[in-house]
N, C-alpha and C positions, 0 to 999 in steps of 0.2 A: 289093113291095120299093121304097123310095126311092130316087132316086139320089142319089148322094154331093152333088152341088147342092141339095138339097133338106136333105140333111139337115145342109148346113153354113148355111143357110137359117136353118131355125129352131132351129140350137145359137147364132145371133146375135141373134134377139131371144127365146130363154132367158139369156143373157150380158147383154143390155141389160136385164132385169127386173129378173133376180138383183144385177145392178148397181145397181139404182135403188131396188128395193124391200128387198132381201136376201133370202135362202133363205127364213124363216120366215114371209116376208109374201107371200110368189110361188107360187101354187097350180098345179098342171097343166093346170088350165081355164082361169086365166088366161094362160100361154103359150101353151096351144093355141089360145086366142082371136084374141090378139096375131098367130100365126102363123098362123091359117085354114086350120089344119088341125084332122081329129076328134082329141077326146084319144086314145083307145085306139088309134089309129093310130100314133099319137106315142110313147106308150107300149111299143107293140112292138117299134118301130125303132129308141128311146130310152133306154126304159127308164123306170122310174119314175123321182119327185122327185131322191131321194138320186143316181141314177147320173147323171141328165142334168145336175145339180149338179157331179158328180165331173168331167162329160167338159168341164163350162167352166171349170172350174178347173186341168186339166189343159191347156187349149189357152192359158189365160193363161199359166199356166206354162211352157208352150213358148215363146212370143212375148219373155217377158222372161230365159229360159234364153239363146236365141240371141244376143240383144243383149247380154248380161253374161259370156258363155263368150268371145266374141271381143272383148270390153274387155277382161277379162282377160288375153287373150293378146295383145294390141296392151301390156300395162302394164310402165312402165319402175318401180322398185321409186324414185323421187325423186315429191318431193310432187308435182310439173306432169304425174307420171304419175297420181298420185293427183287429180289435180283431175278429168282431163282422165276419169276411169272416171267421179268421182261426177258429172261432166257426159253422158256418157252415160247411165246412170241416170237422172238427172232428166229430159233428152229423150224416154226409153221413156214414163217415165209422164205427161209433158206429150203424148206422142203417142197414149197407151193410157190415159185417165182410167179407163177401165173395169174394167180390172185393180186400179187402186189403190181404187176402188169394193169390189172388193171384196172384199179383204184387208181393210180399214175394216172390213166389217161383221162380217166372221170377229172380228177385235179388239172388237170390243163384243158378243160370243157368242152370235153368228148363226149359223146349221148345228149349233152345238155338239154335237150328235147325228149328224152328218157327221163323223168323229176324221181322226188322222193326215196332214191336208193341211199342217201346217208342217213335220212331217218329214217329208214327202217332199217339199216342194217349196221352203219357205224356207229351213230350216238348209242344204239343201246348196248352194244358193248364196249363203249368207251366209258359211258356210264357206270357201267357194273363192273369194270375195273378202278374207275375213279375214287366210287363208291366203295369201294374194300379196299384203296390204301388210304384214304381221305386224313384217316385218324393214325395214320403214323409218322404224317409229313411236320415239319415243323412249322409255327404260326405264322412266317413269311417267305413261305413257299405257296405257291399255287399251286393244287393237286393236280387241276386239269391240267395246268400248261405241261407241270411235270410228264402226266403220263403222255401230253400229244411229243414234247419235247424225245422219248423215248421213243414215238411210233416216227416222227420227222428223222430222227438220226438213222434207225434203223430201214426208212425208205433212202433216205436219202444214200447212204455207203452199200446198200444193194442194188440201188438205180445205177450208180455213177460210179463207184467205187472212192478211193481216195488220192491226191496230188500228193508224193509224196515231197517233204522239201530239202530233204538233203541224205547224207548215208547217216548207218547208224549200226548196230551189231547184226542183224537180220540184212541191211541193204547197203553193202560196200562200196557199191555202184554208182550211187547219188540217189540222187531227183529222178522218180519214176511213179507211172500211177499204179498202186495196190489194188487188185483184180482180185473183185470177189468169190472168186472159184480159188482163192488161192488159201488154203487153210491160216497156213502162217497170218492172214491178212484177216481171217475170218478170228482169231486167238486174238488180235492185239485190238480187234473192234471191242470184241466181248472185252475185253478188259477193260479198257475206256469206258464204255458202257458202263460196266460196275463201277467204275471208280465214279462216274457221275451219280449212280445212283447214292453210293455211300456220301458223297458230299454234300448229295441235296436234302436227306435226308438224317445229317448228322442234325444235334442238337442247339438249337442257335446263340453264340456263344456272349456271356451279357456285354451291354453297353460298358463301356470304361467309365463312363462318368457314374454307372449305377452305383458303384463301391464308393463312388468319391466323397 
């Protein structure tokens, strides 16, 4: 029998694999290599593929559960409240690339044969963030799109970074991709970001004809 060191051991480089390679490319021989242990050992204390799969999935899911239950509950229903969540968010996954690894790979239909992990783990806290800014969005805003609109920007400029299109006070140089390891590039996302937020959230401004 393992002890629980051991087996949180190598559920971390099954999470580093499955991160880096995804489900369908990361064999049990290959993690068992990685972690120098035998496979069938692994297997008994793990489980096969699909479960040791299921239990990194579930531990990312816990780690960004925690972090997003108490944003929540720190969240004032005004945009500086909504900022201040989608900045924690972004922190998680600037802190957790691993996690966003691999959600990434699940979105381009990796495990696909693995079912049920958005509903159990993304809707309910897309939901329960939805659900607490619902009521501060303006009547032609979409709450949902909103906050998915926030989780796509924030995969999407940590996946890829950004094409930059010309110089400017930060970039003398020209046209170059902004690397998200690079702070400067990490400030002017977060800004953007807020500034989407404050716009989507501003007050909807009346018809011109309404006064007419």
């Amino acid at each position: 029998m393992w002890a629980d060191t051991e087996k949180r051991r190598v559920l971390g480089v099954a999470t580093r694999l499955f991160a880096e390679l995804g489900f369908d490319n990361t064999t049990i021989g290959l993690i068992a290599q990685a972690a120098d242990v035998d496979p069938q050992s692994m297997i008994a204390q793990l489980g096969e593929k699909p479960e040791l799969y299921r239990q990194v999935m579930l531990q990312a899911h816990h780690a960004e559960q925690e972090v997003l239950v108490a944003a929540v509950a720190r969240f004032t229903p005004t945009t500086e409240g909504l900022i201040e969540l989608a900045d924690a968010y972004l922190d998680f996954n600037l802190e957790h690339p691993h996690v966003l690894a691999l959600w990434i790979h699940r979105w381009m239909g990796d495990a696909a044969d693995v079912a049920d992990l958005e509903e159990l783990y993304a809707r309910p806290l897309a939901n329960l963030v939805t659900g607490a800014v619902r009521r501060l969005v303006p009547g032609d805003v979409d709450a949902d799109h909103l906050i998915w609109t926030i989780v796509w920007c924030v995969y999407g400029f940590l996946a890829g970074g950004m094409q930059e299109t010309g110089p400017g006070p930060d970039r003398p140089s020209g046209p170059h991709l902004d690397h998200v390891g690079d702070p400067t590039a990490q400030r002017r996302f977060r800004a953007h970001l807020h500034t989407l937020i404050r716009r989507m959230t501003a007050p909807t401004p009346p018809h011109p004809l309404a006064s007419a």
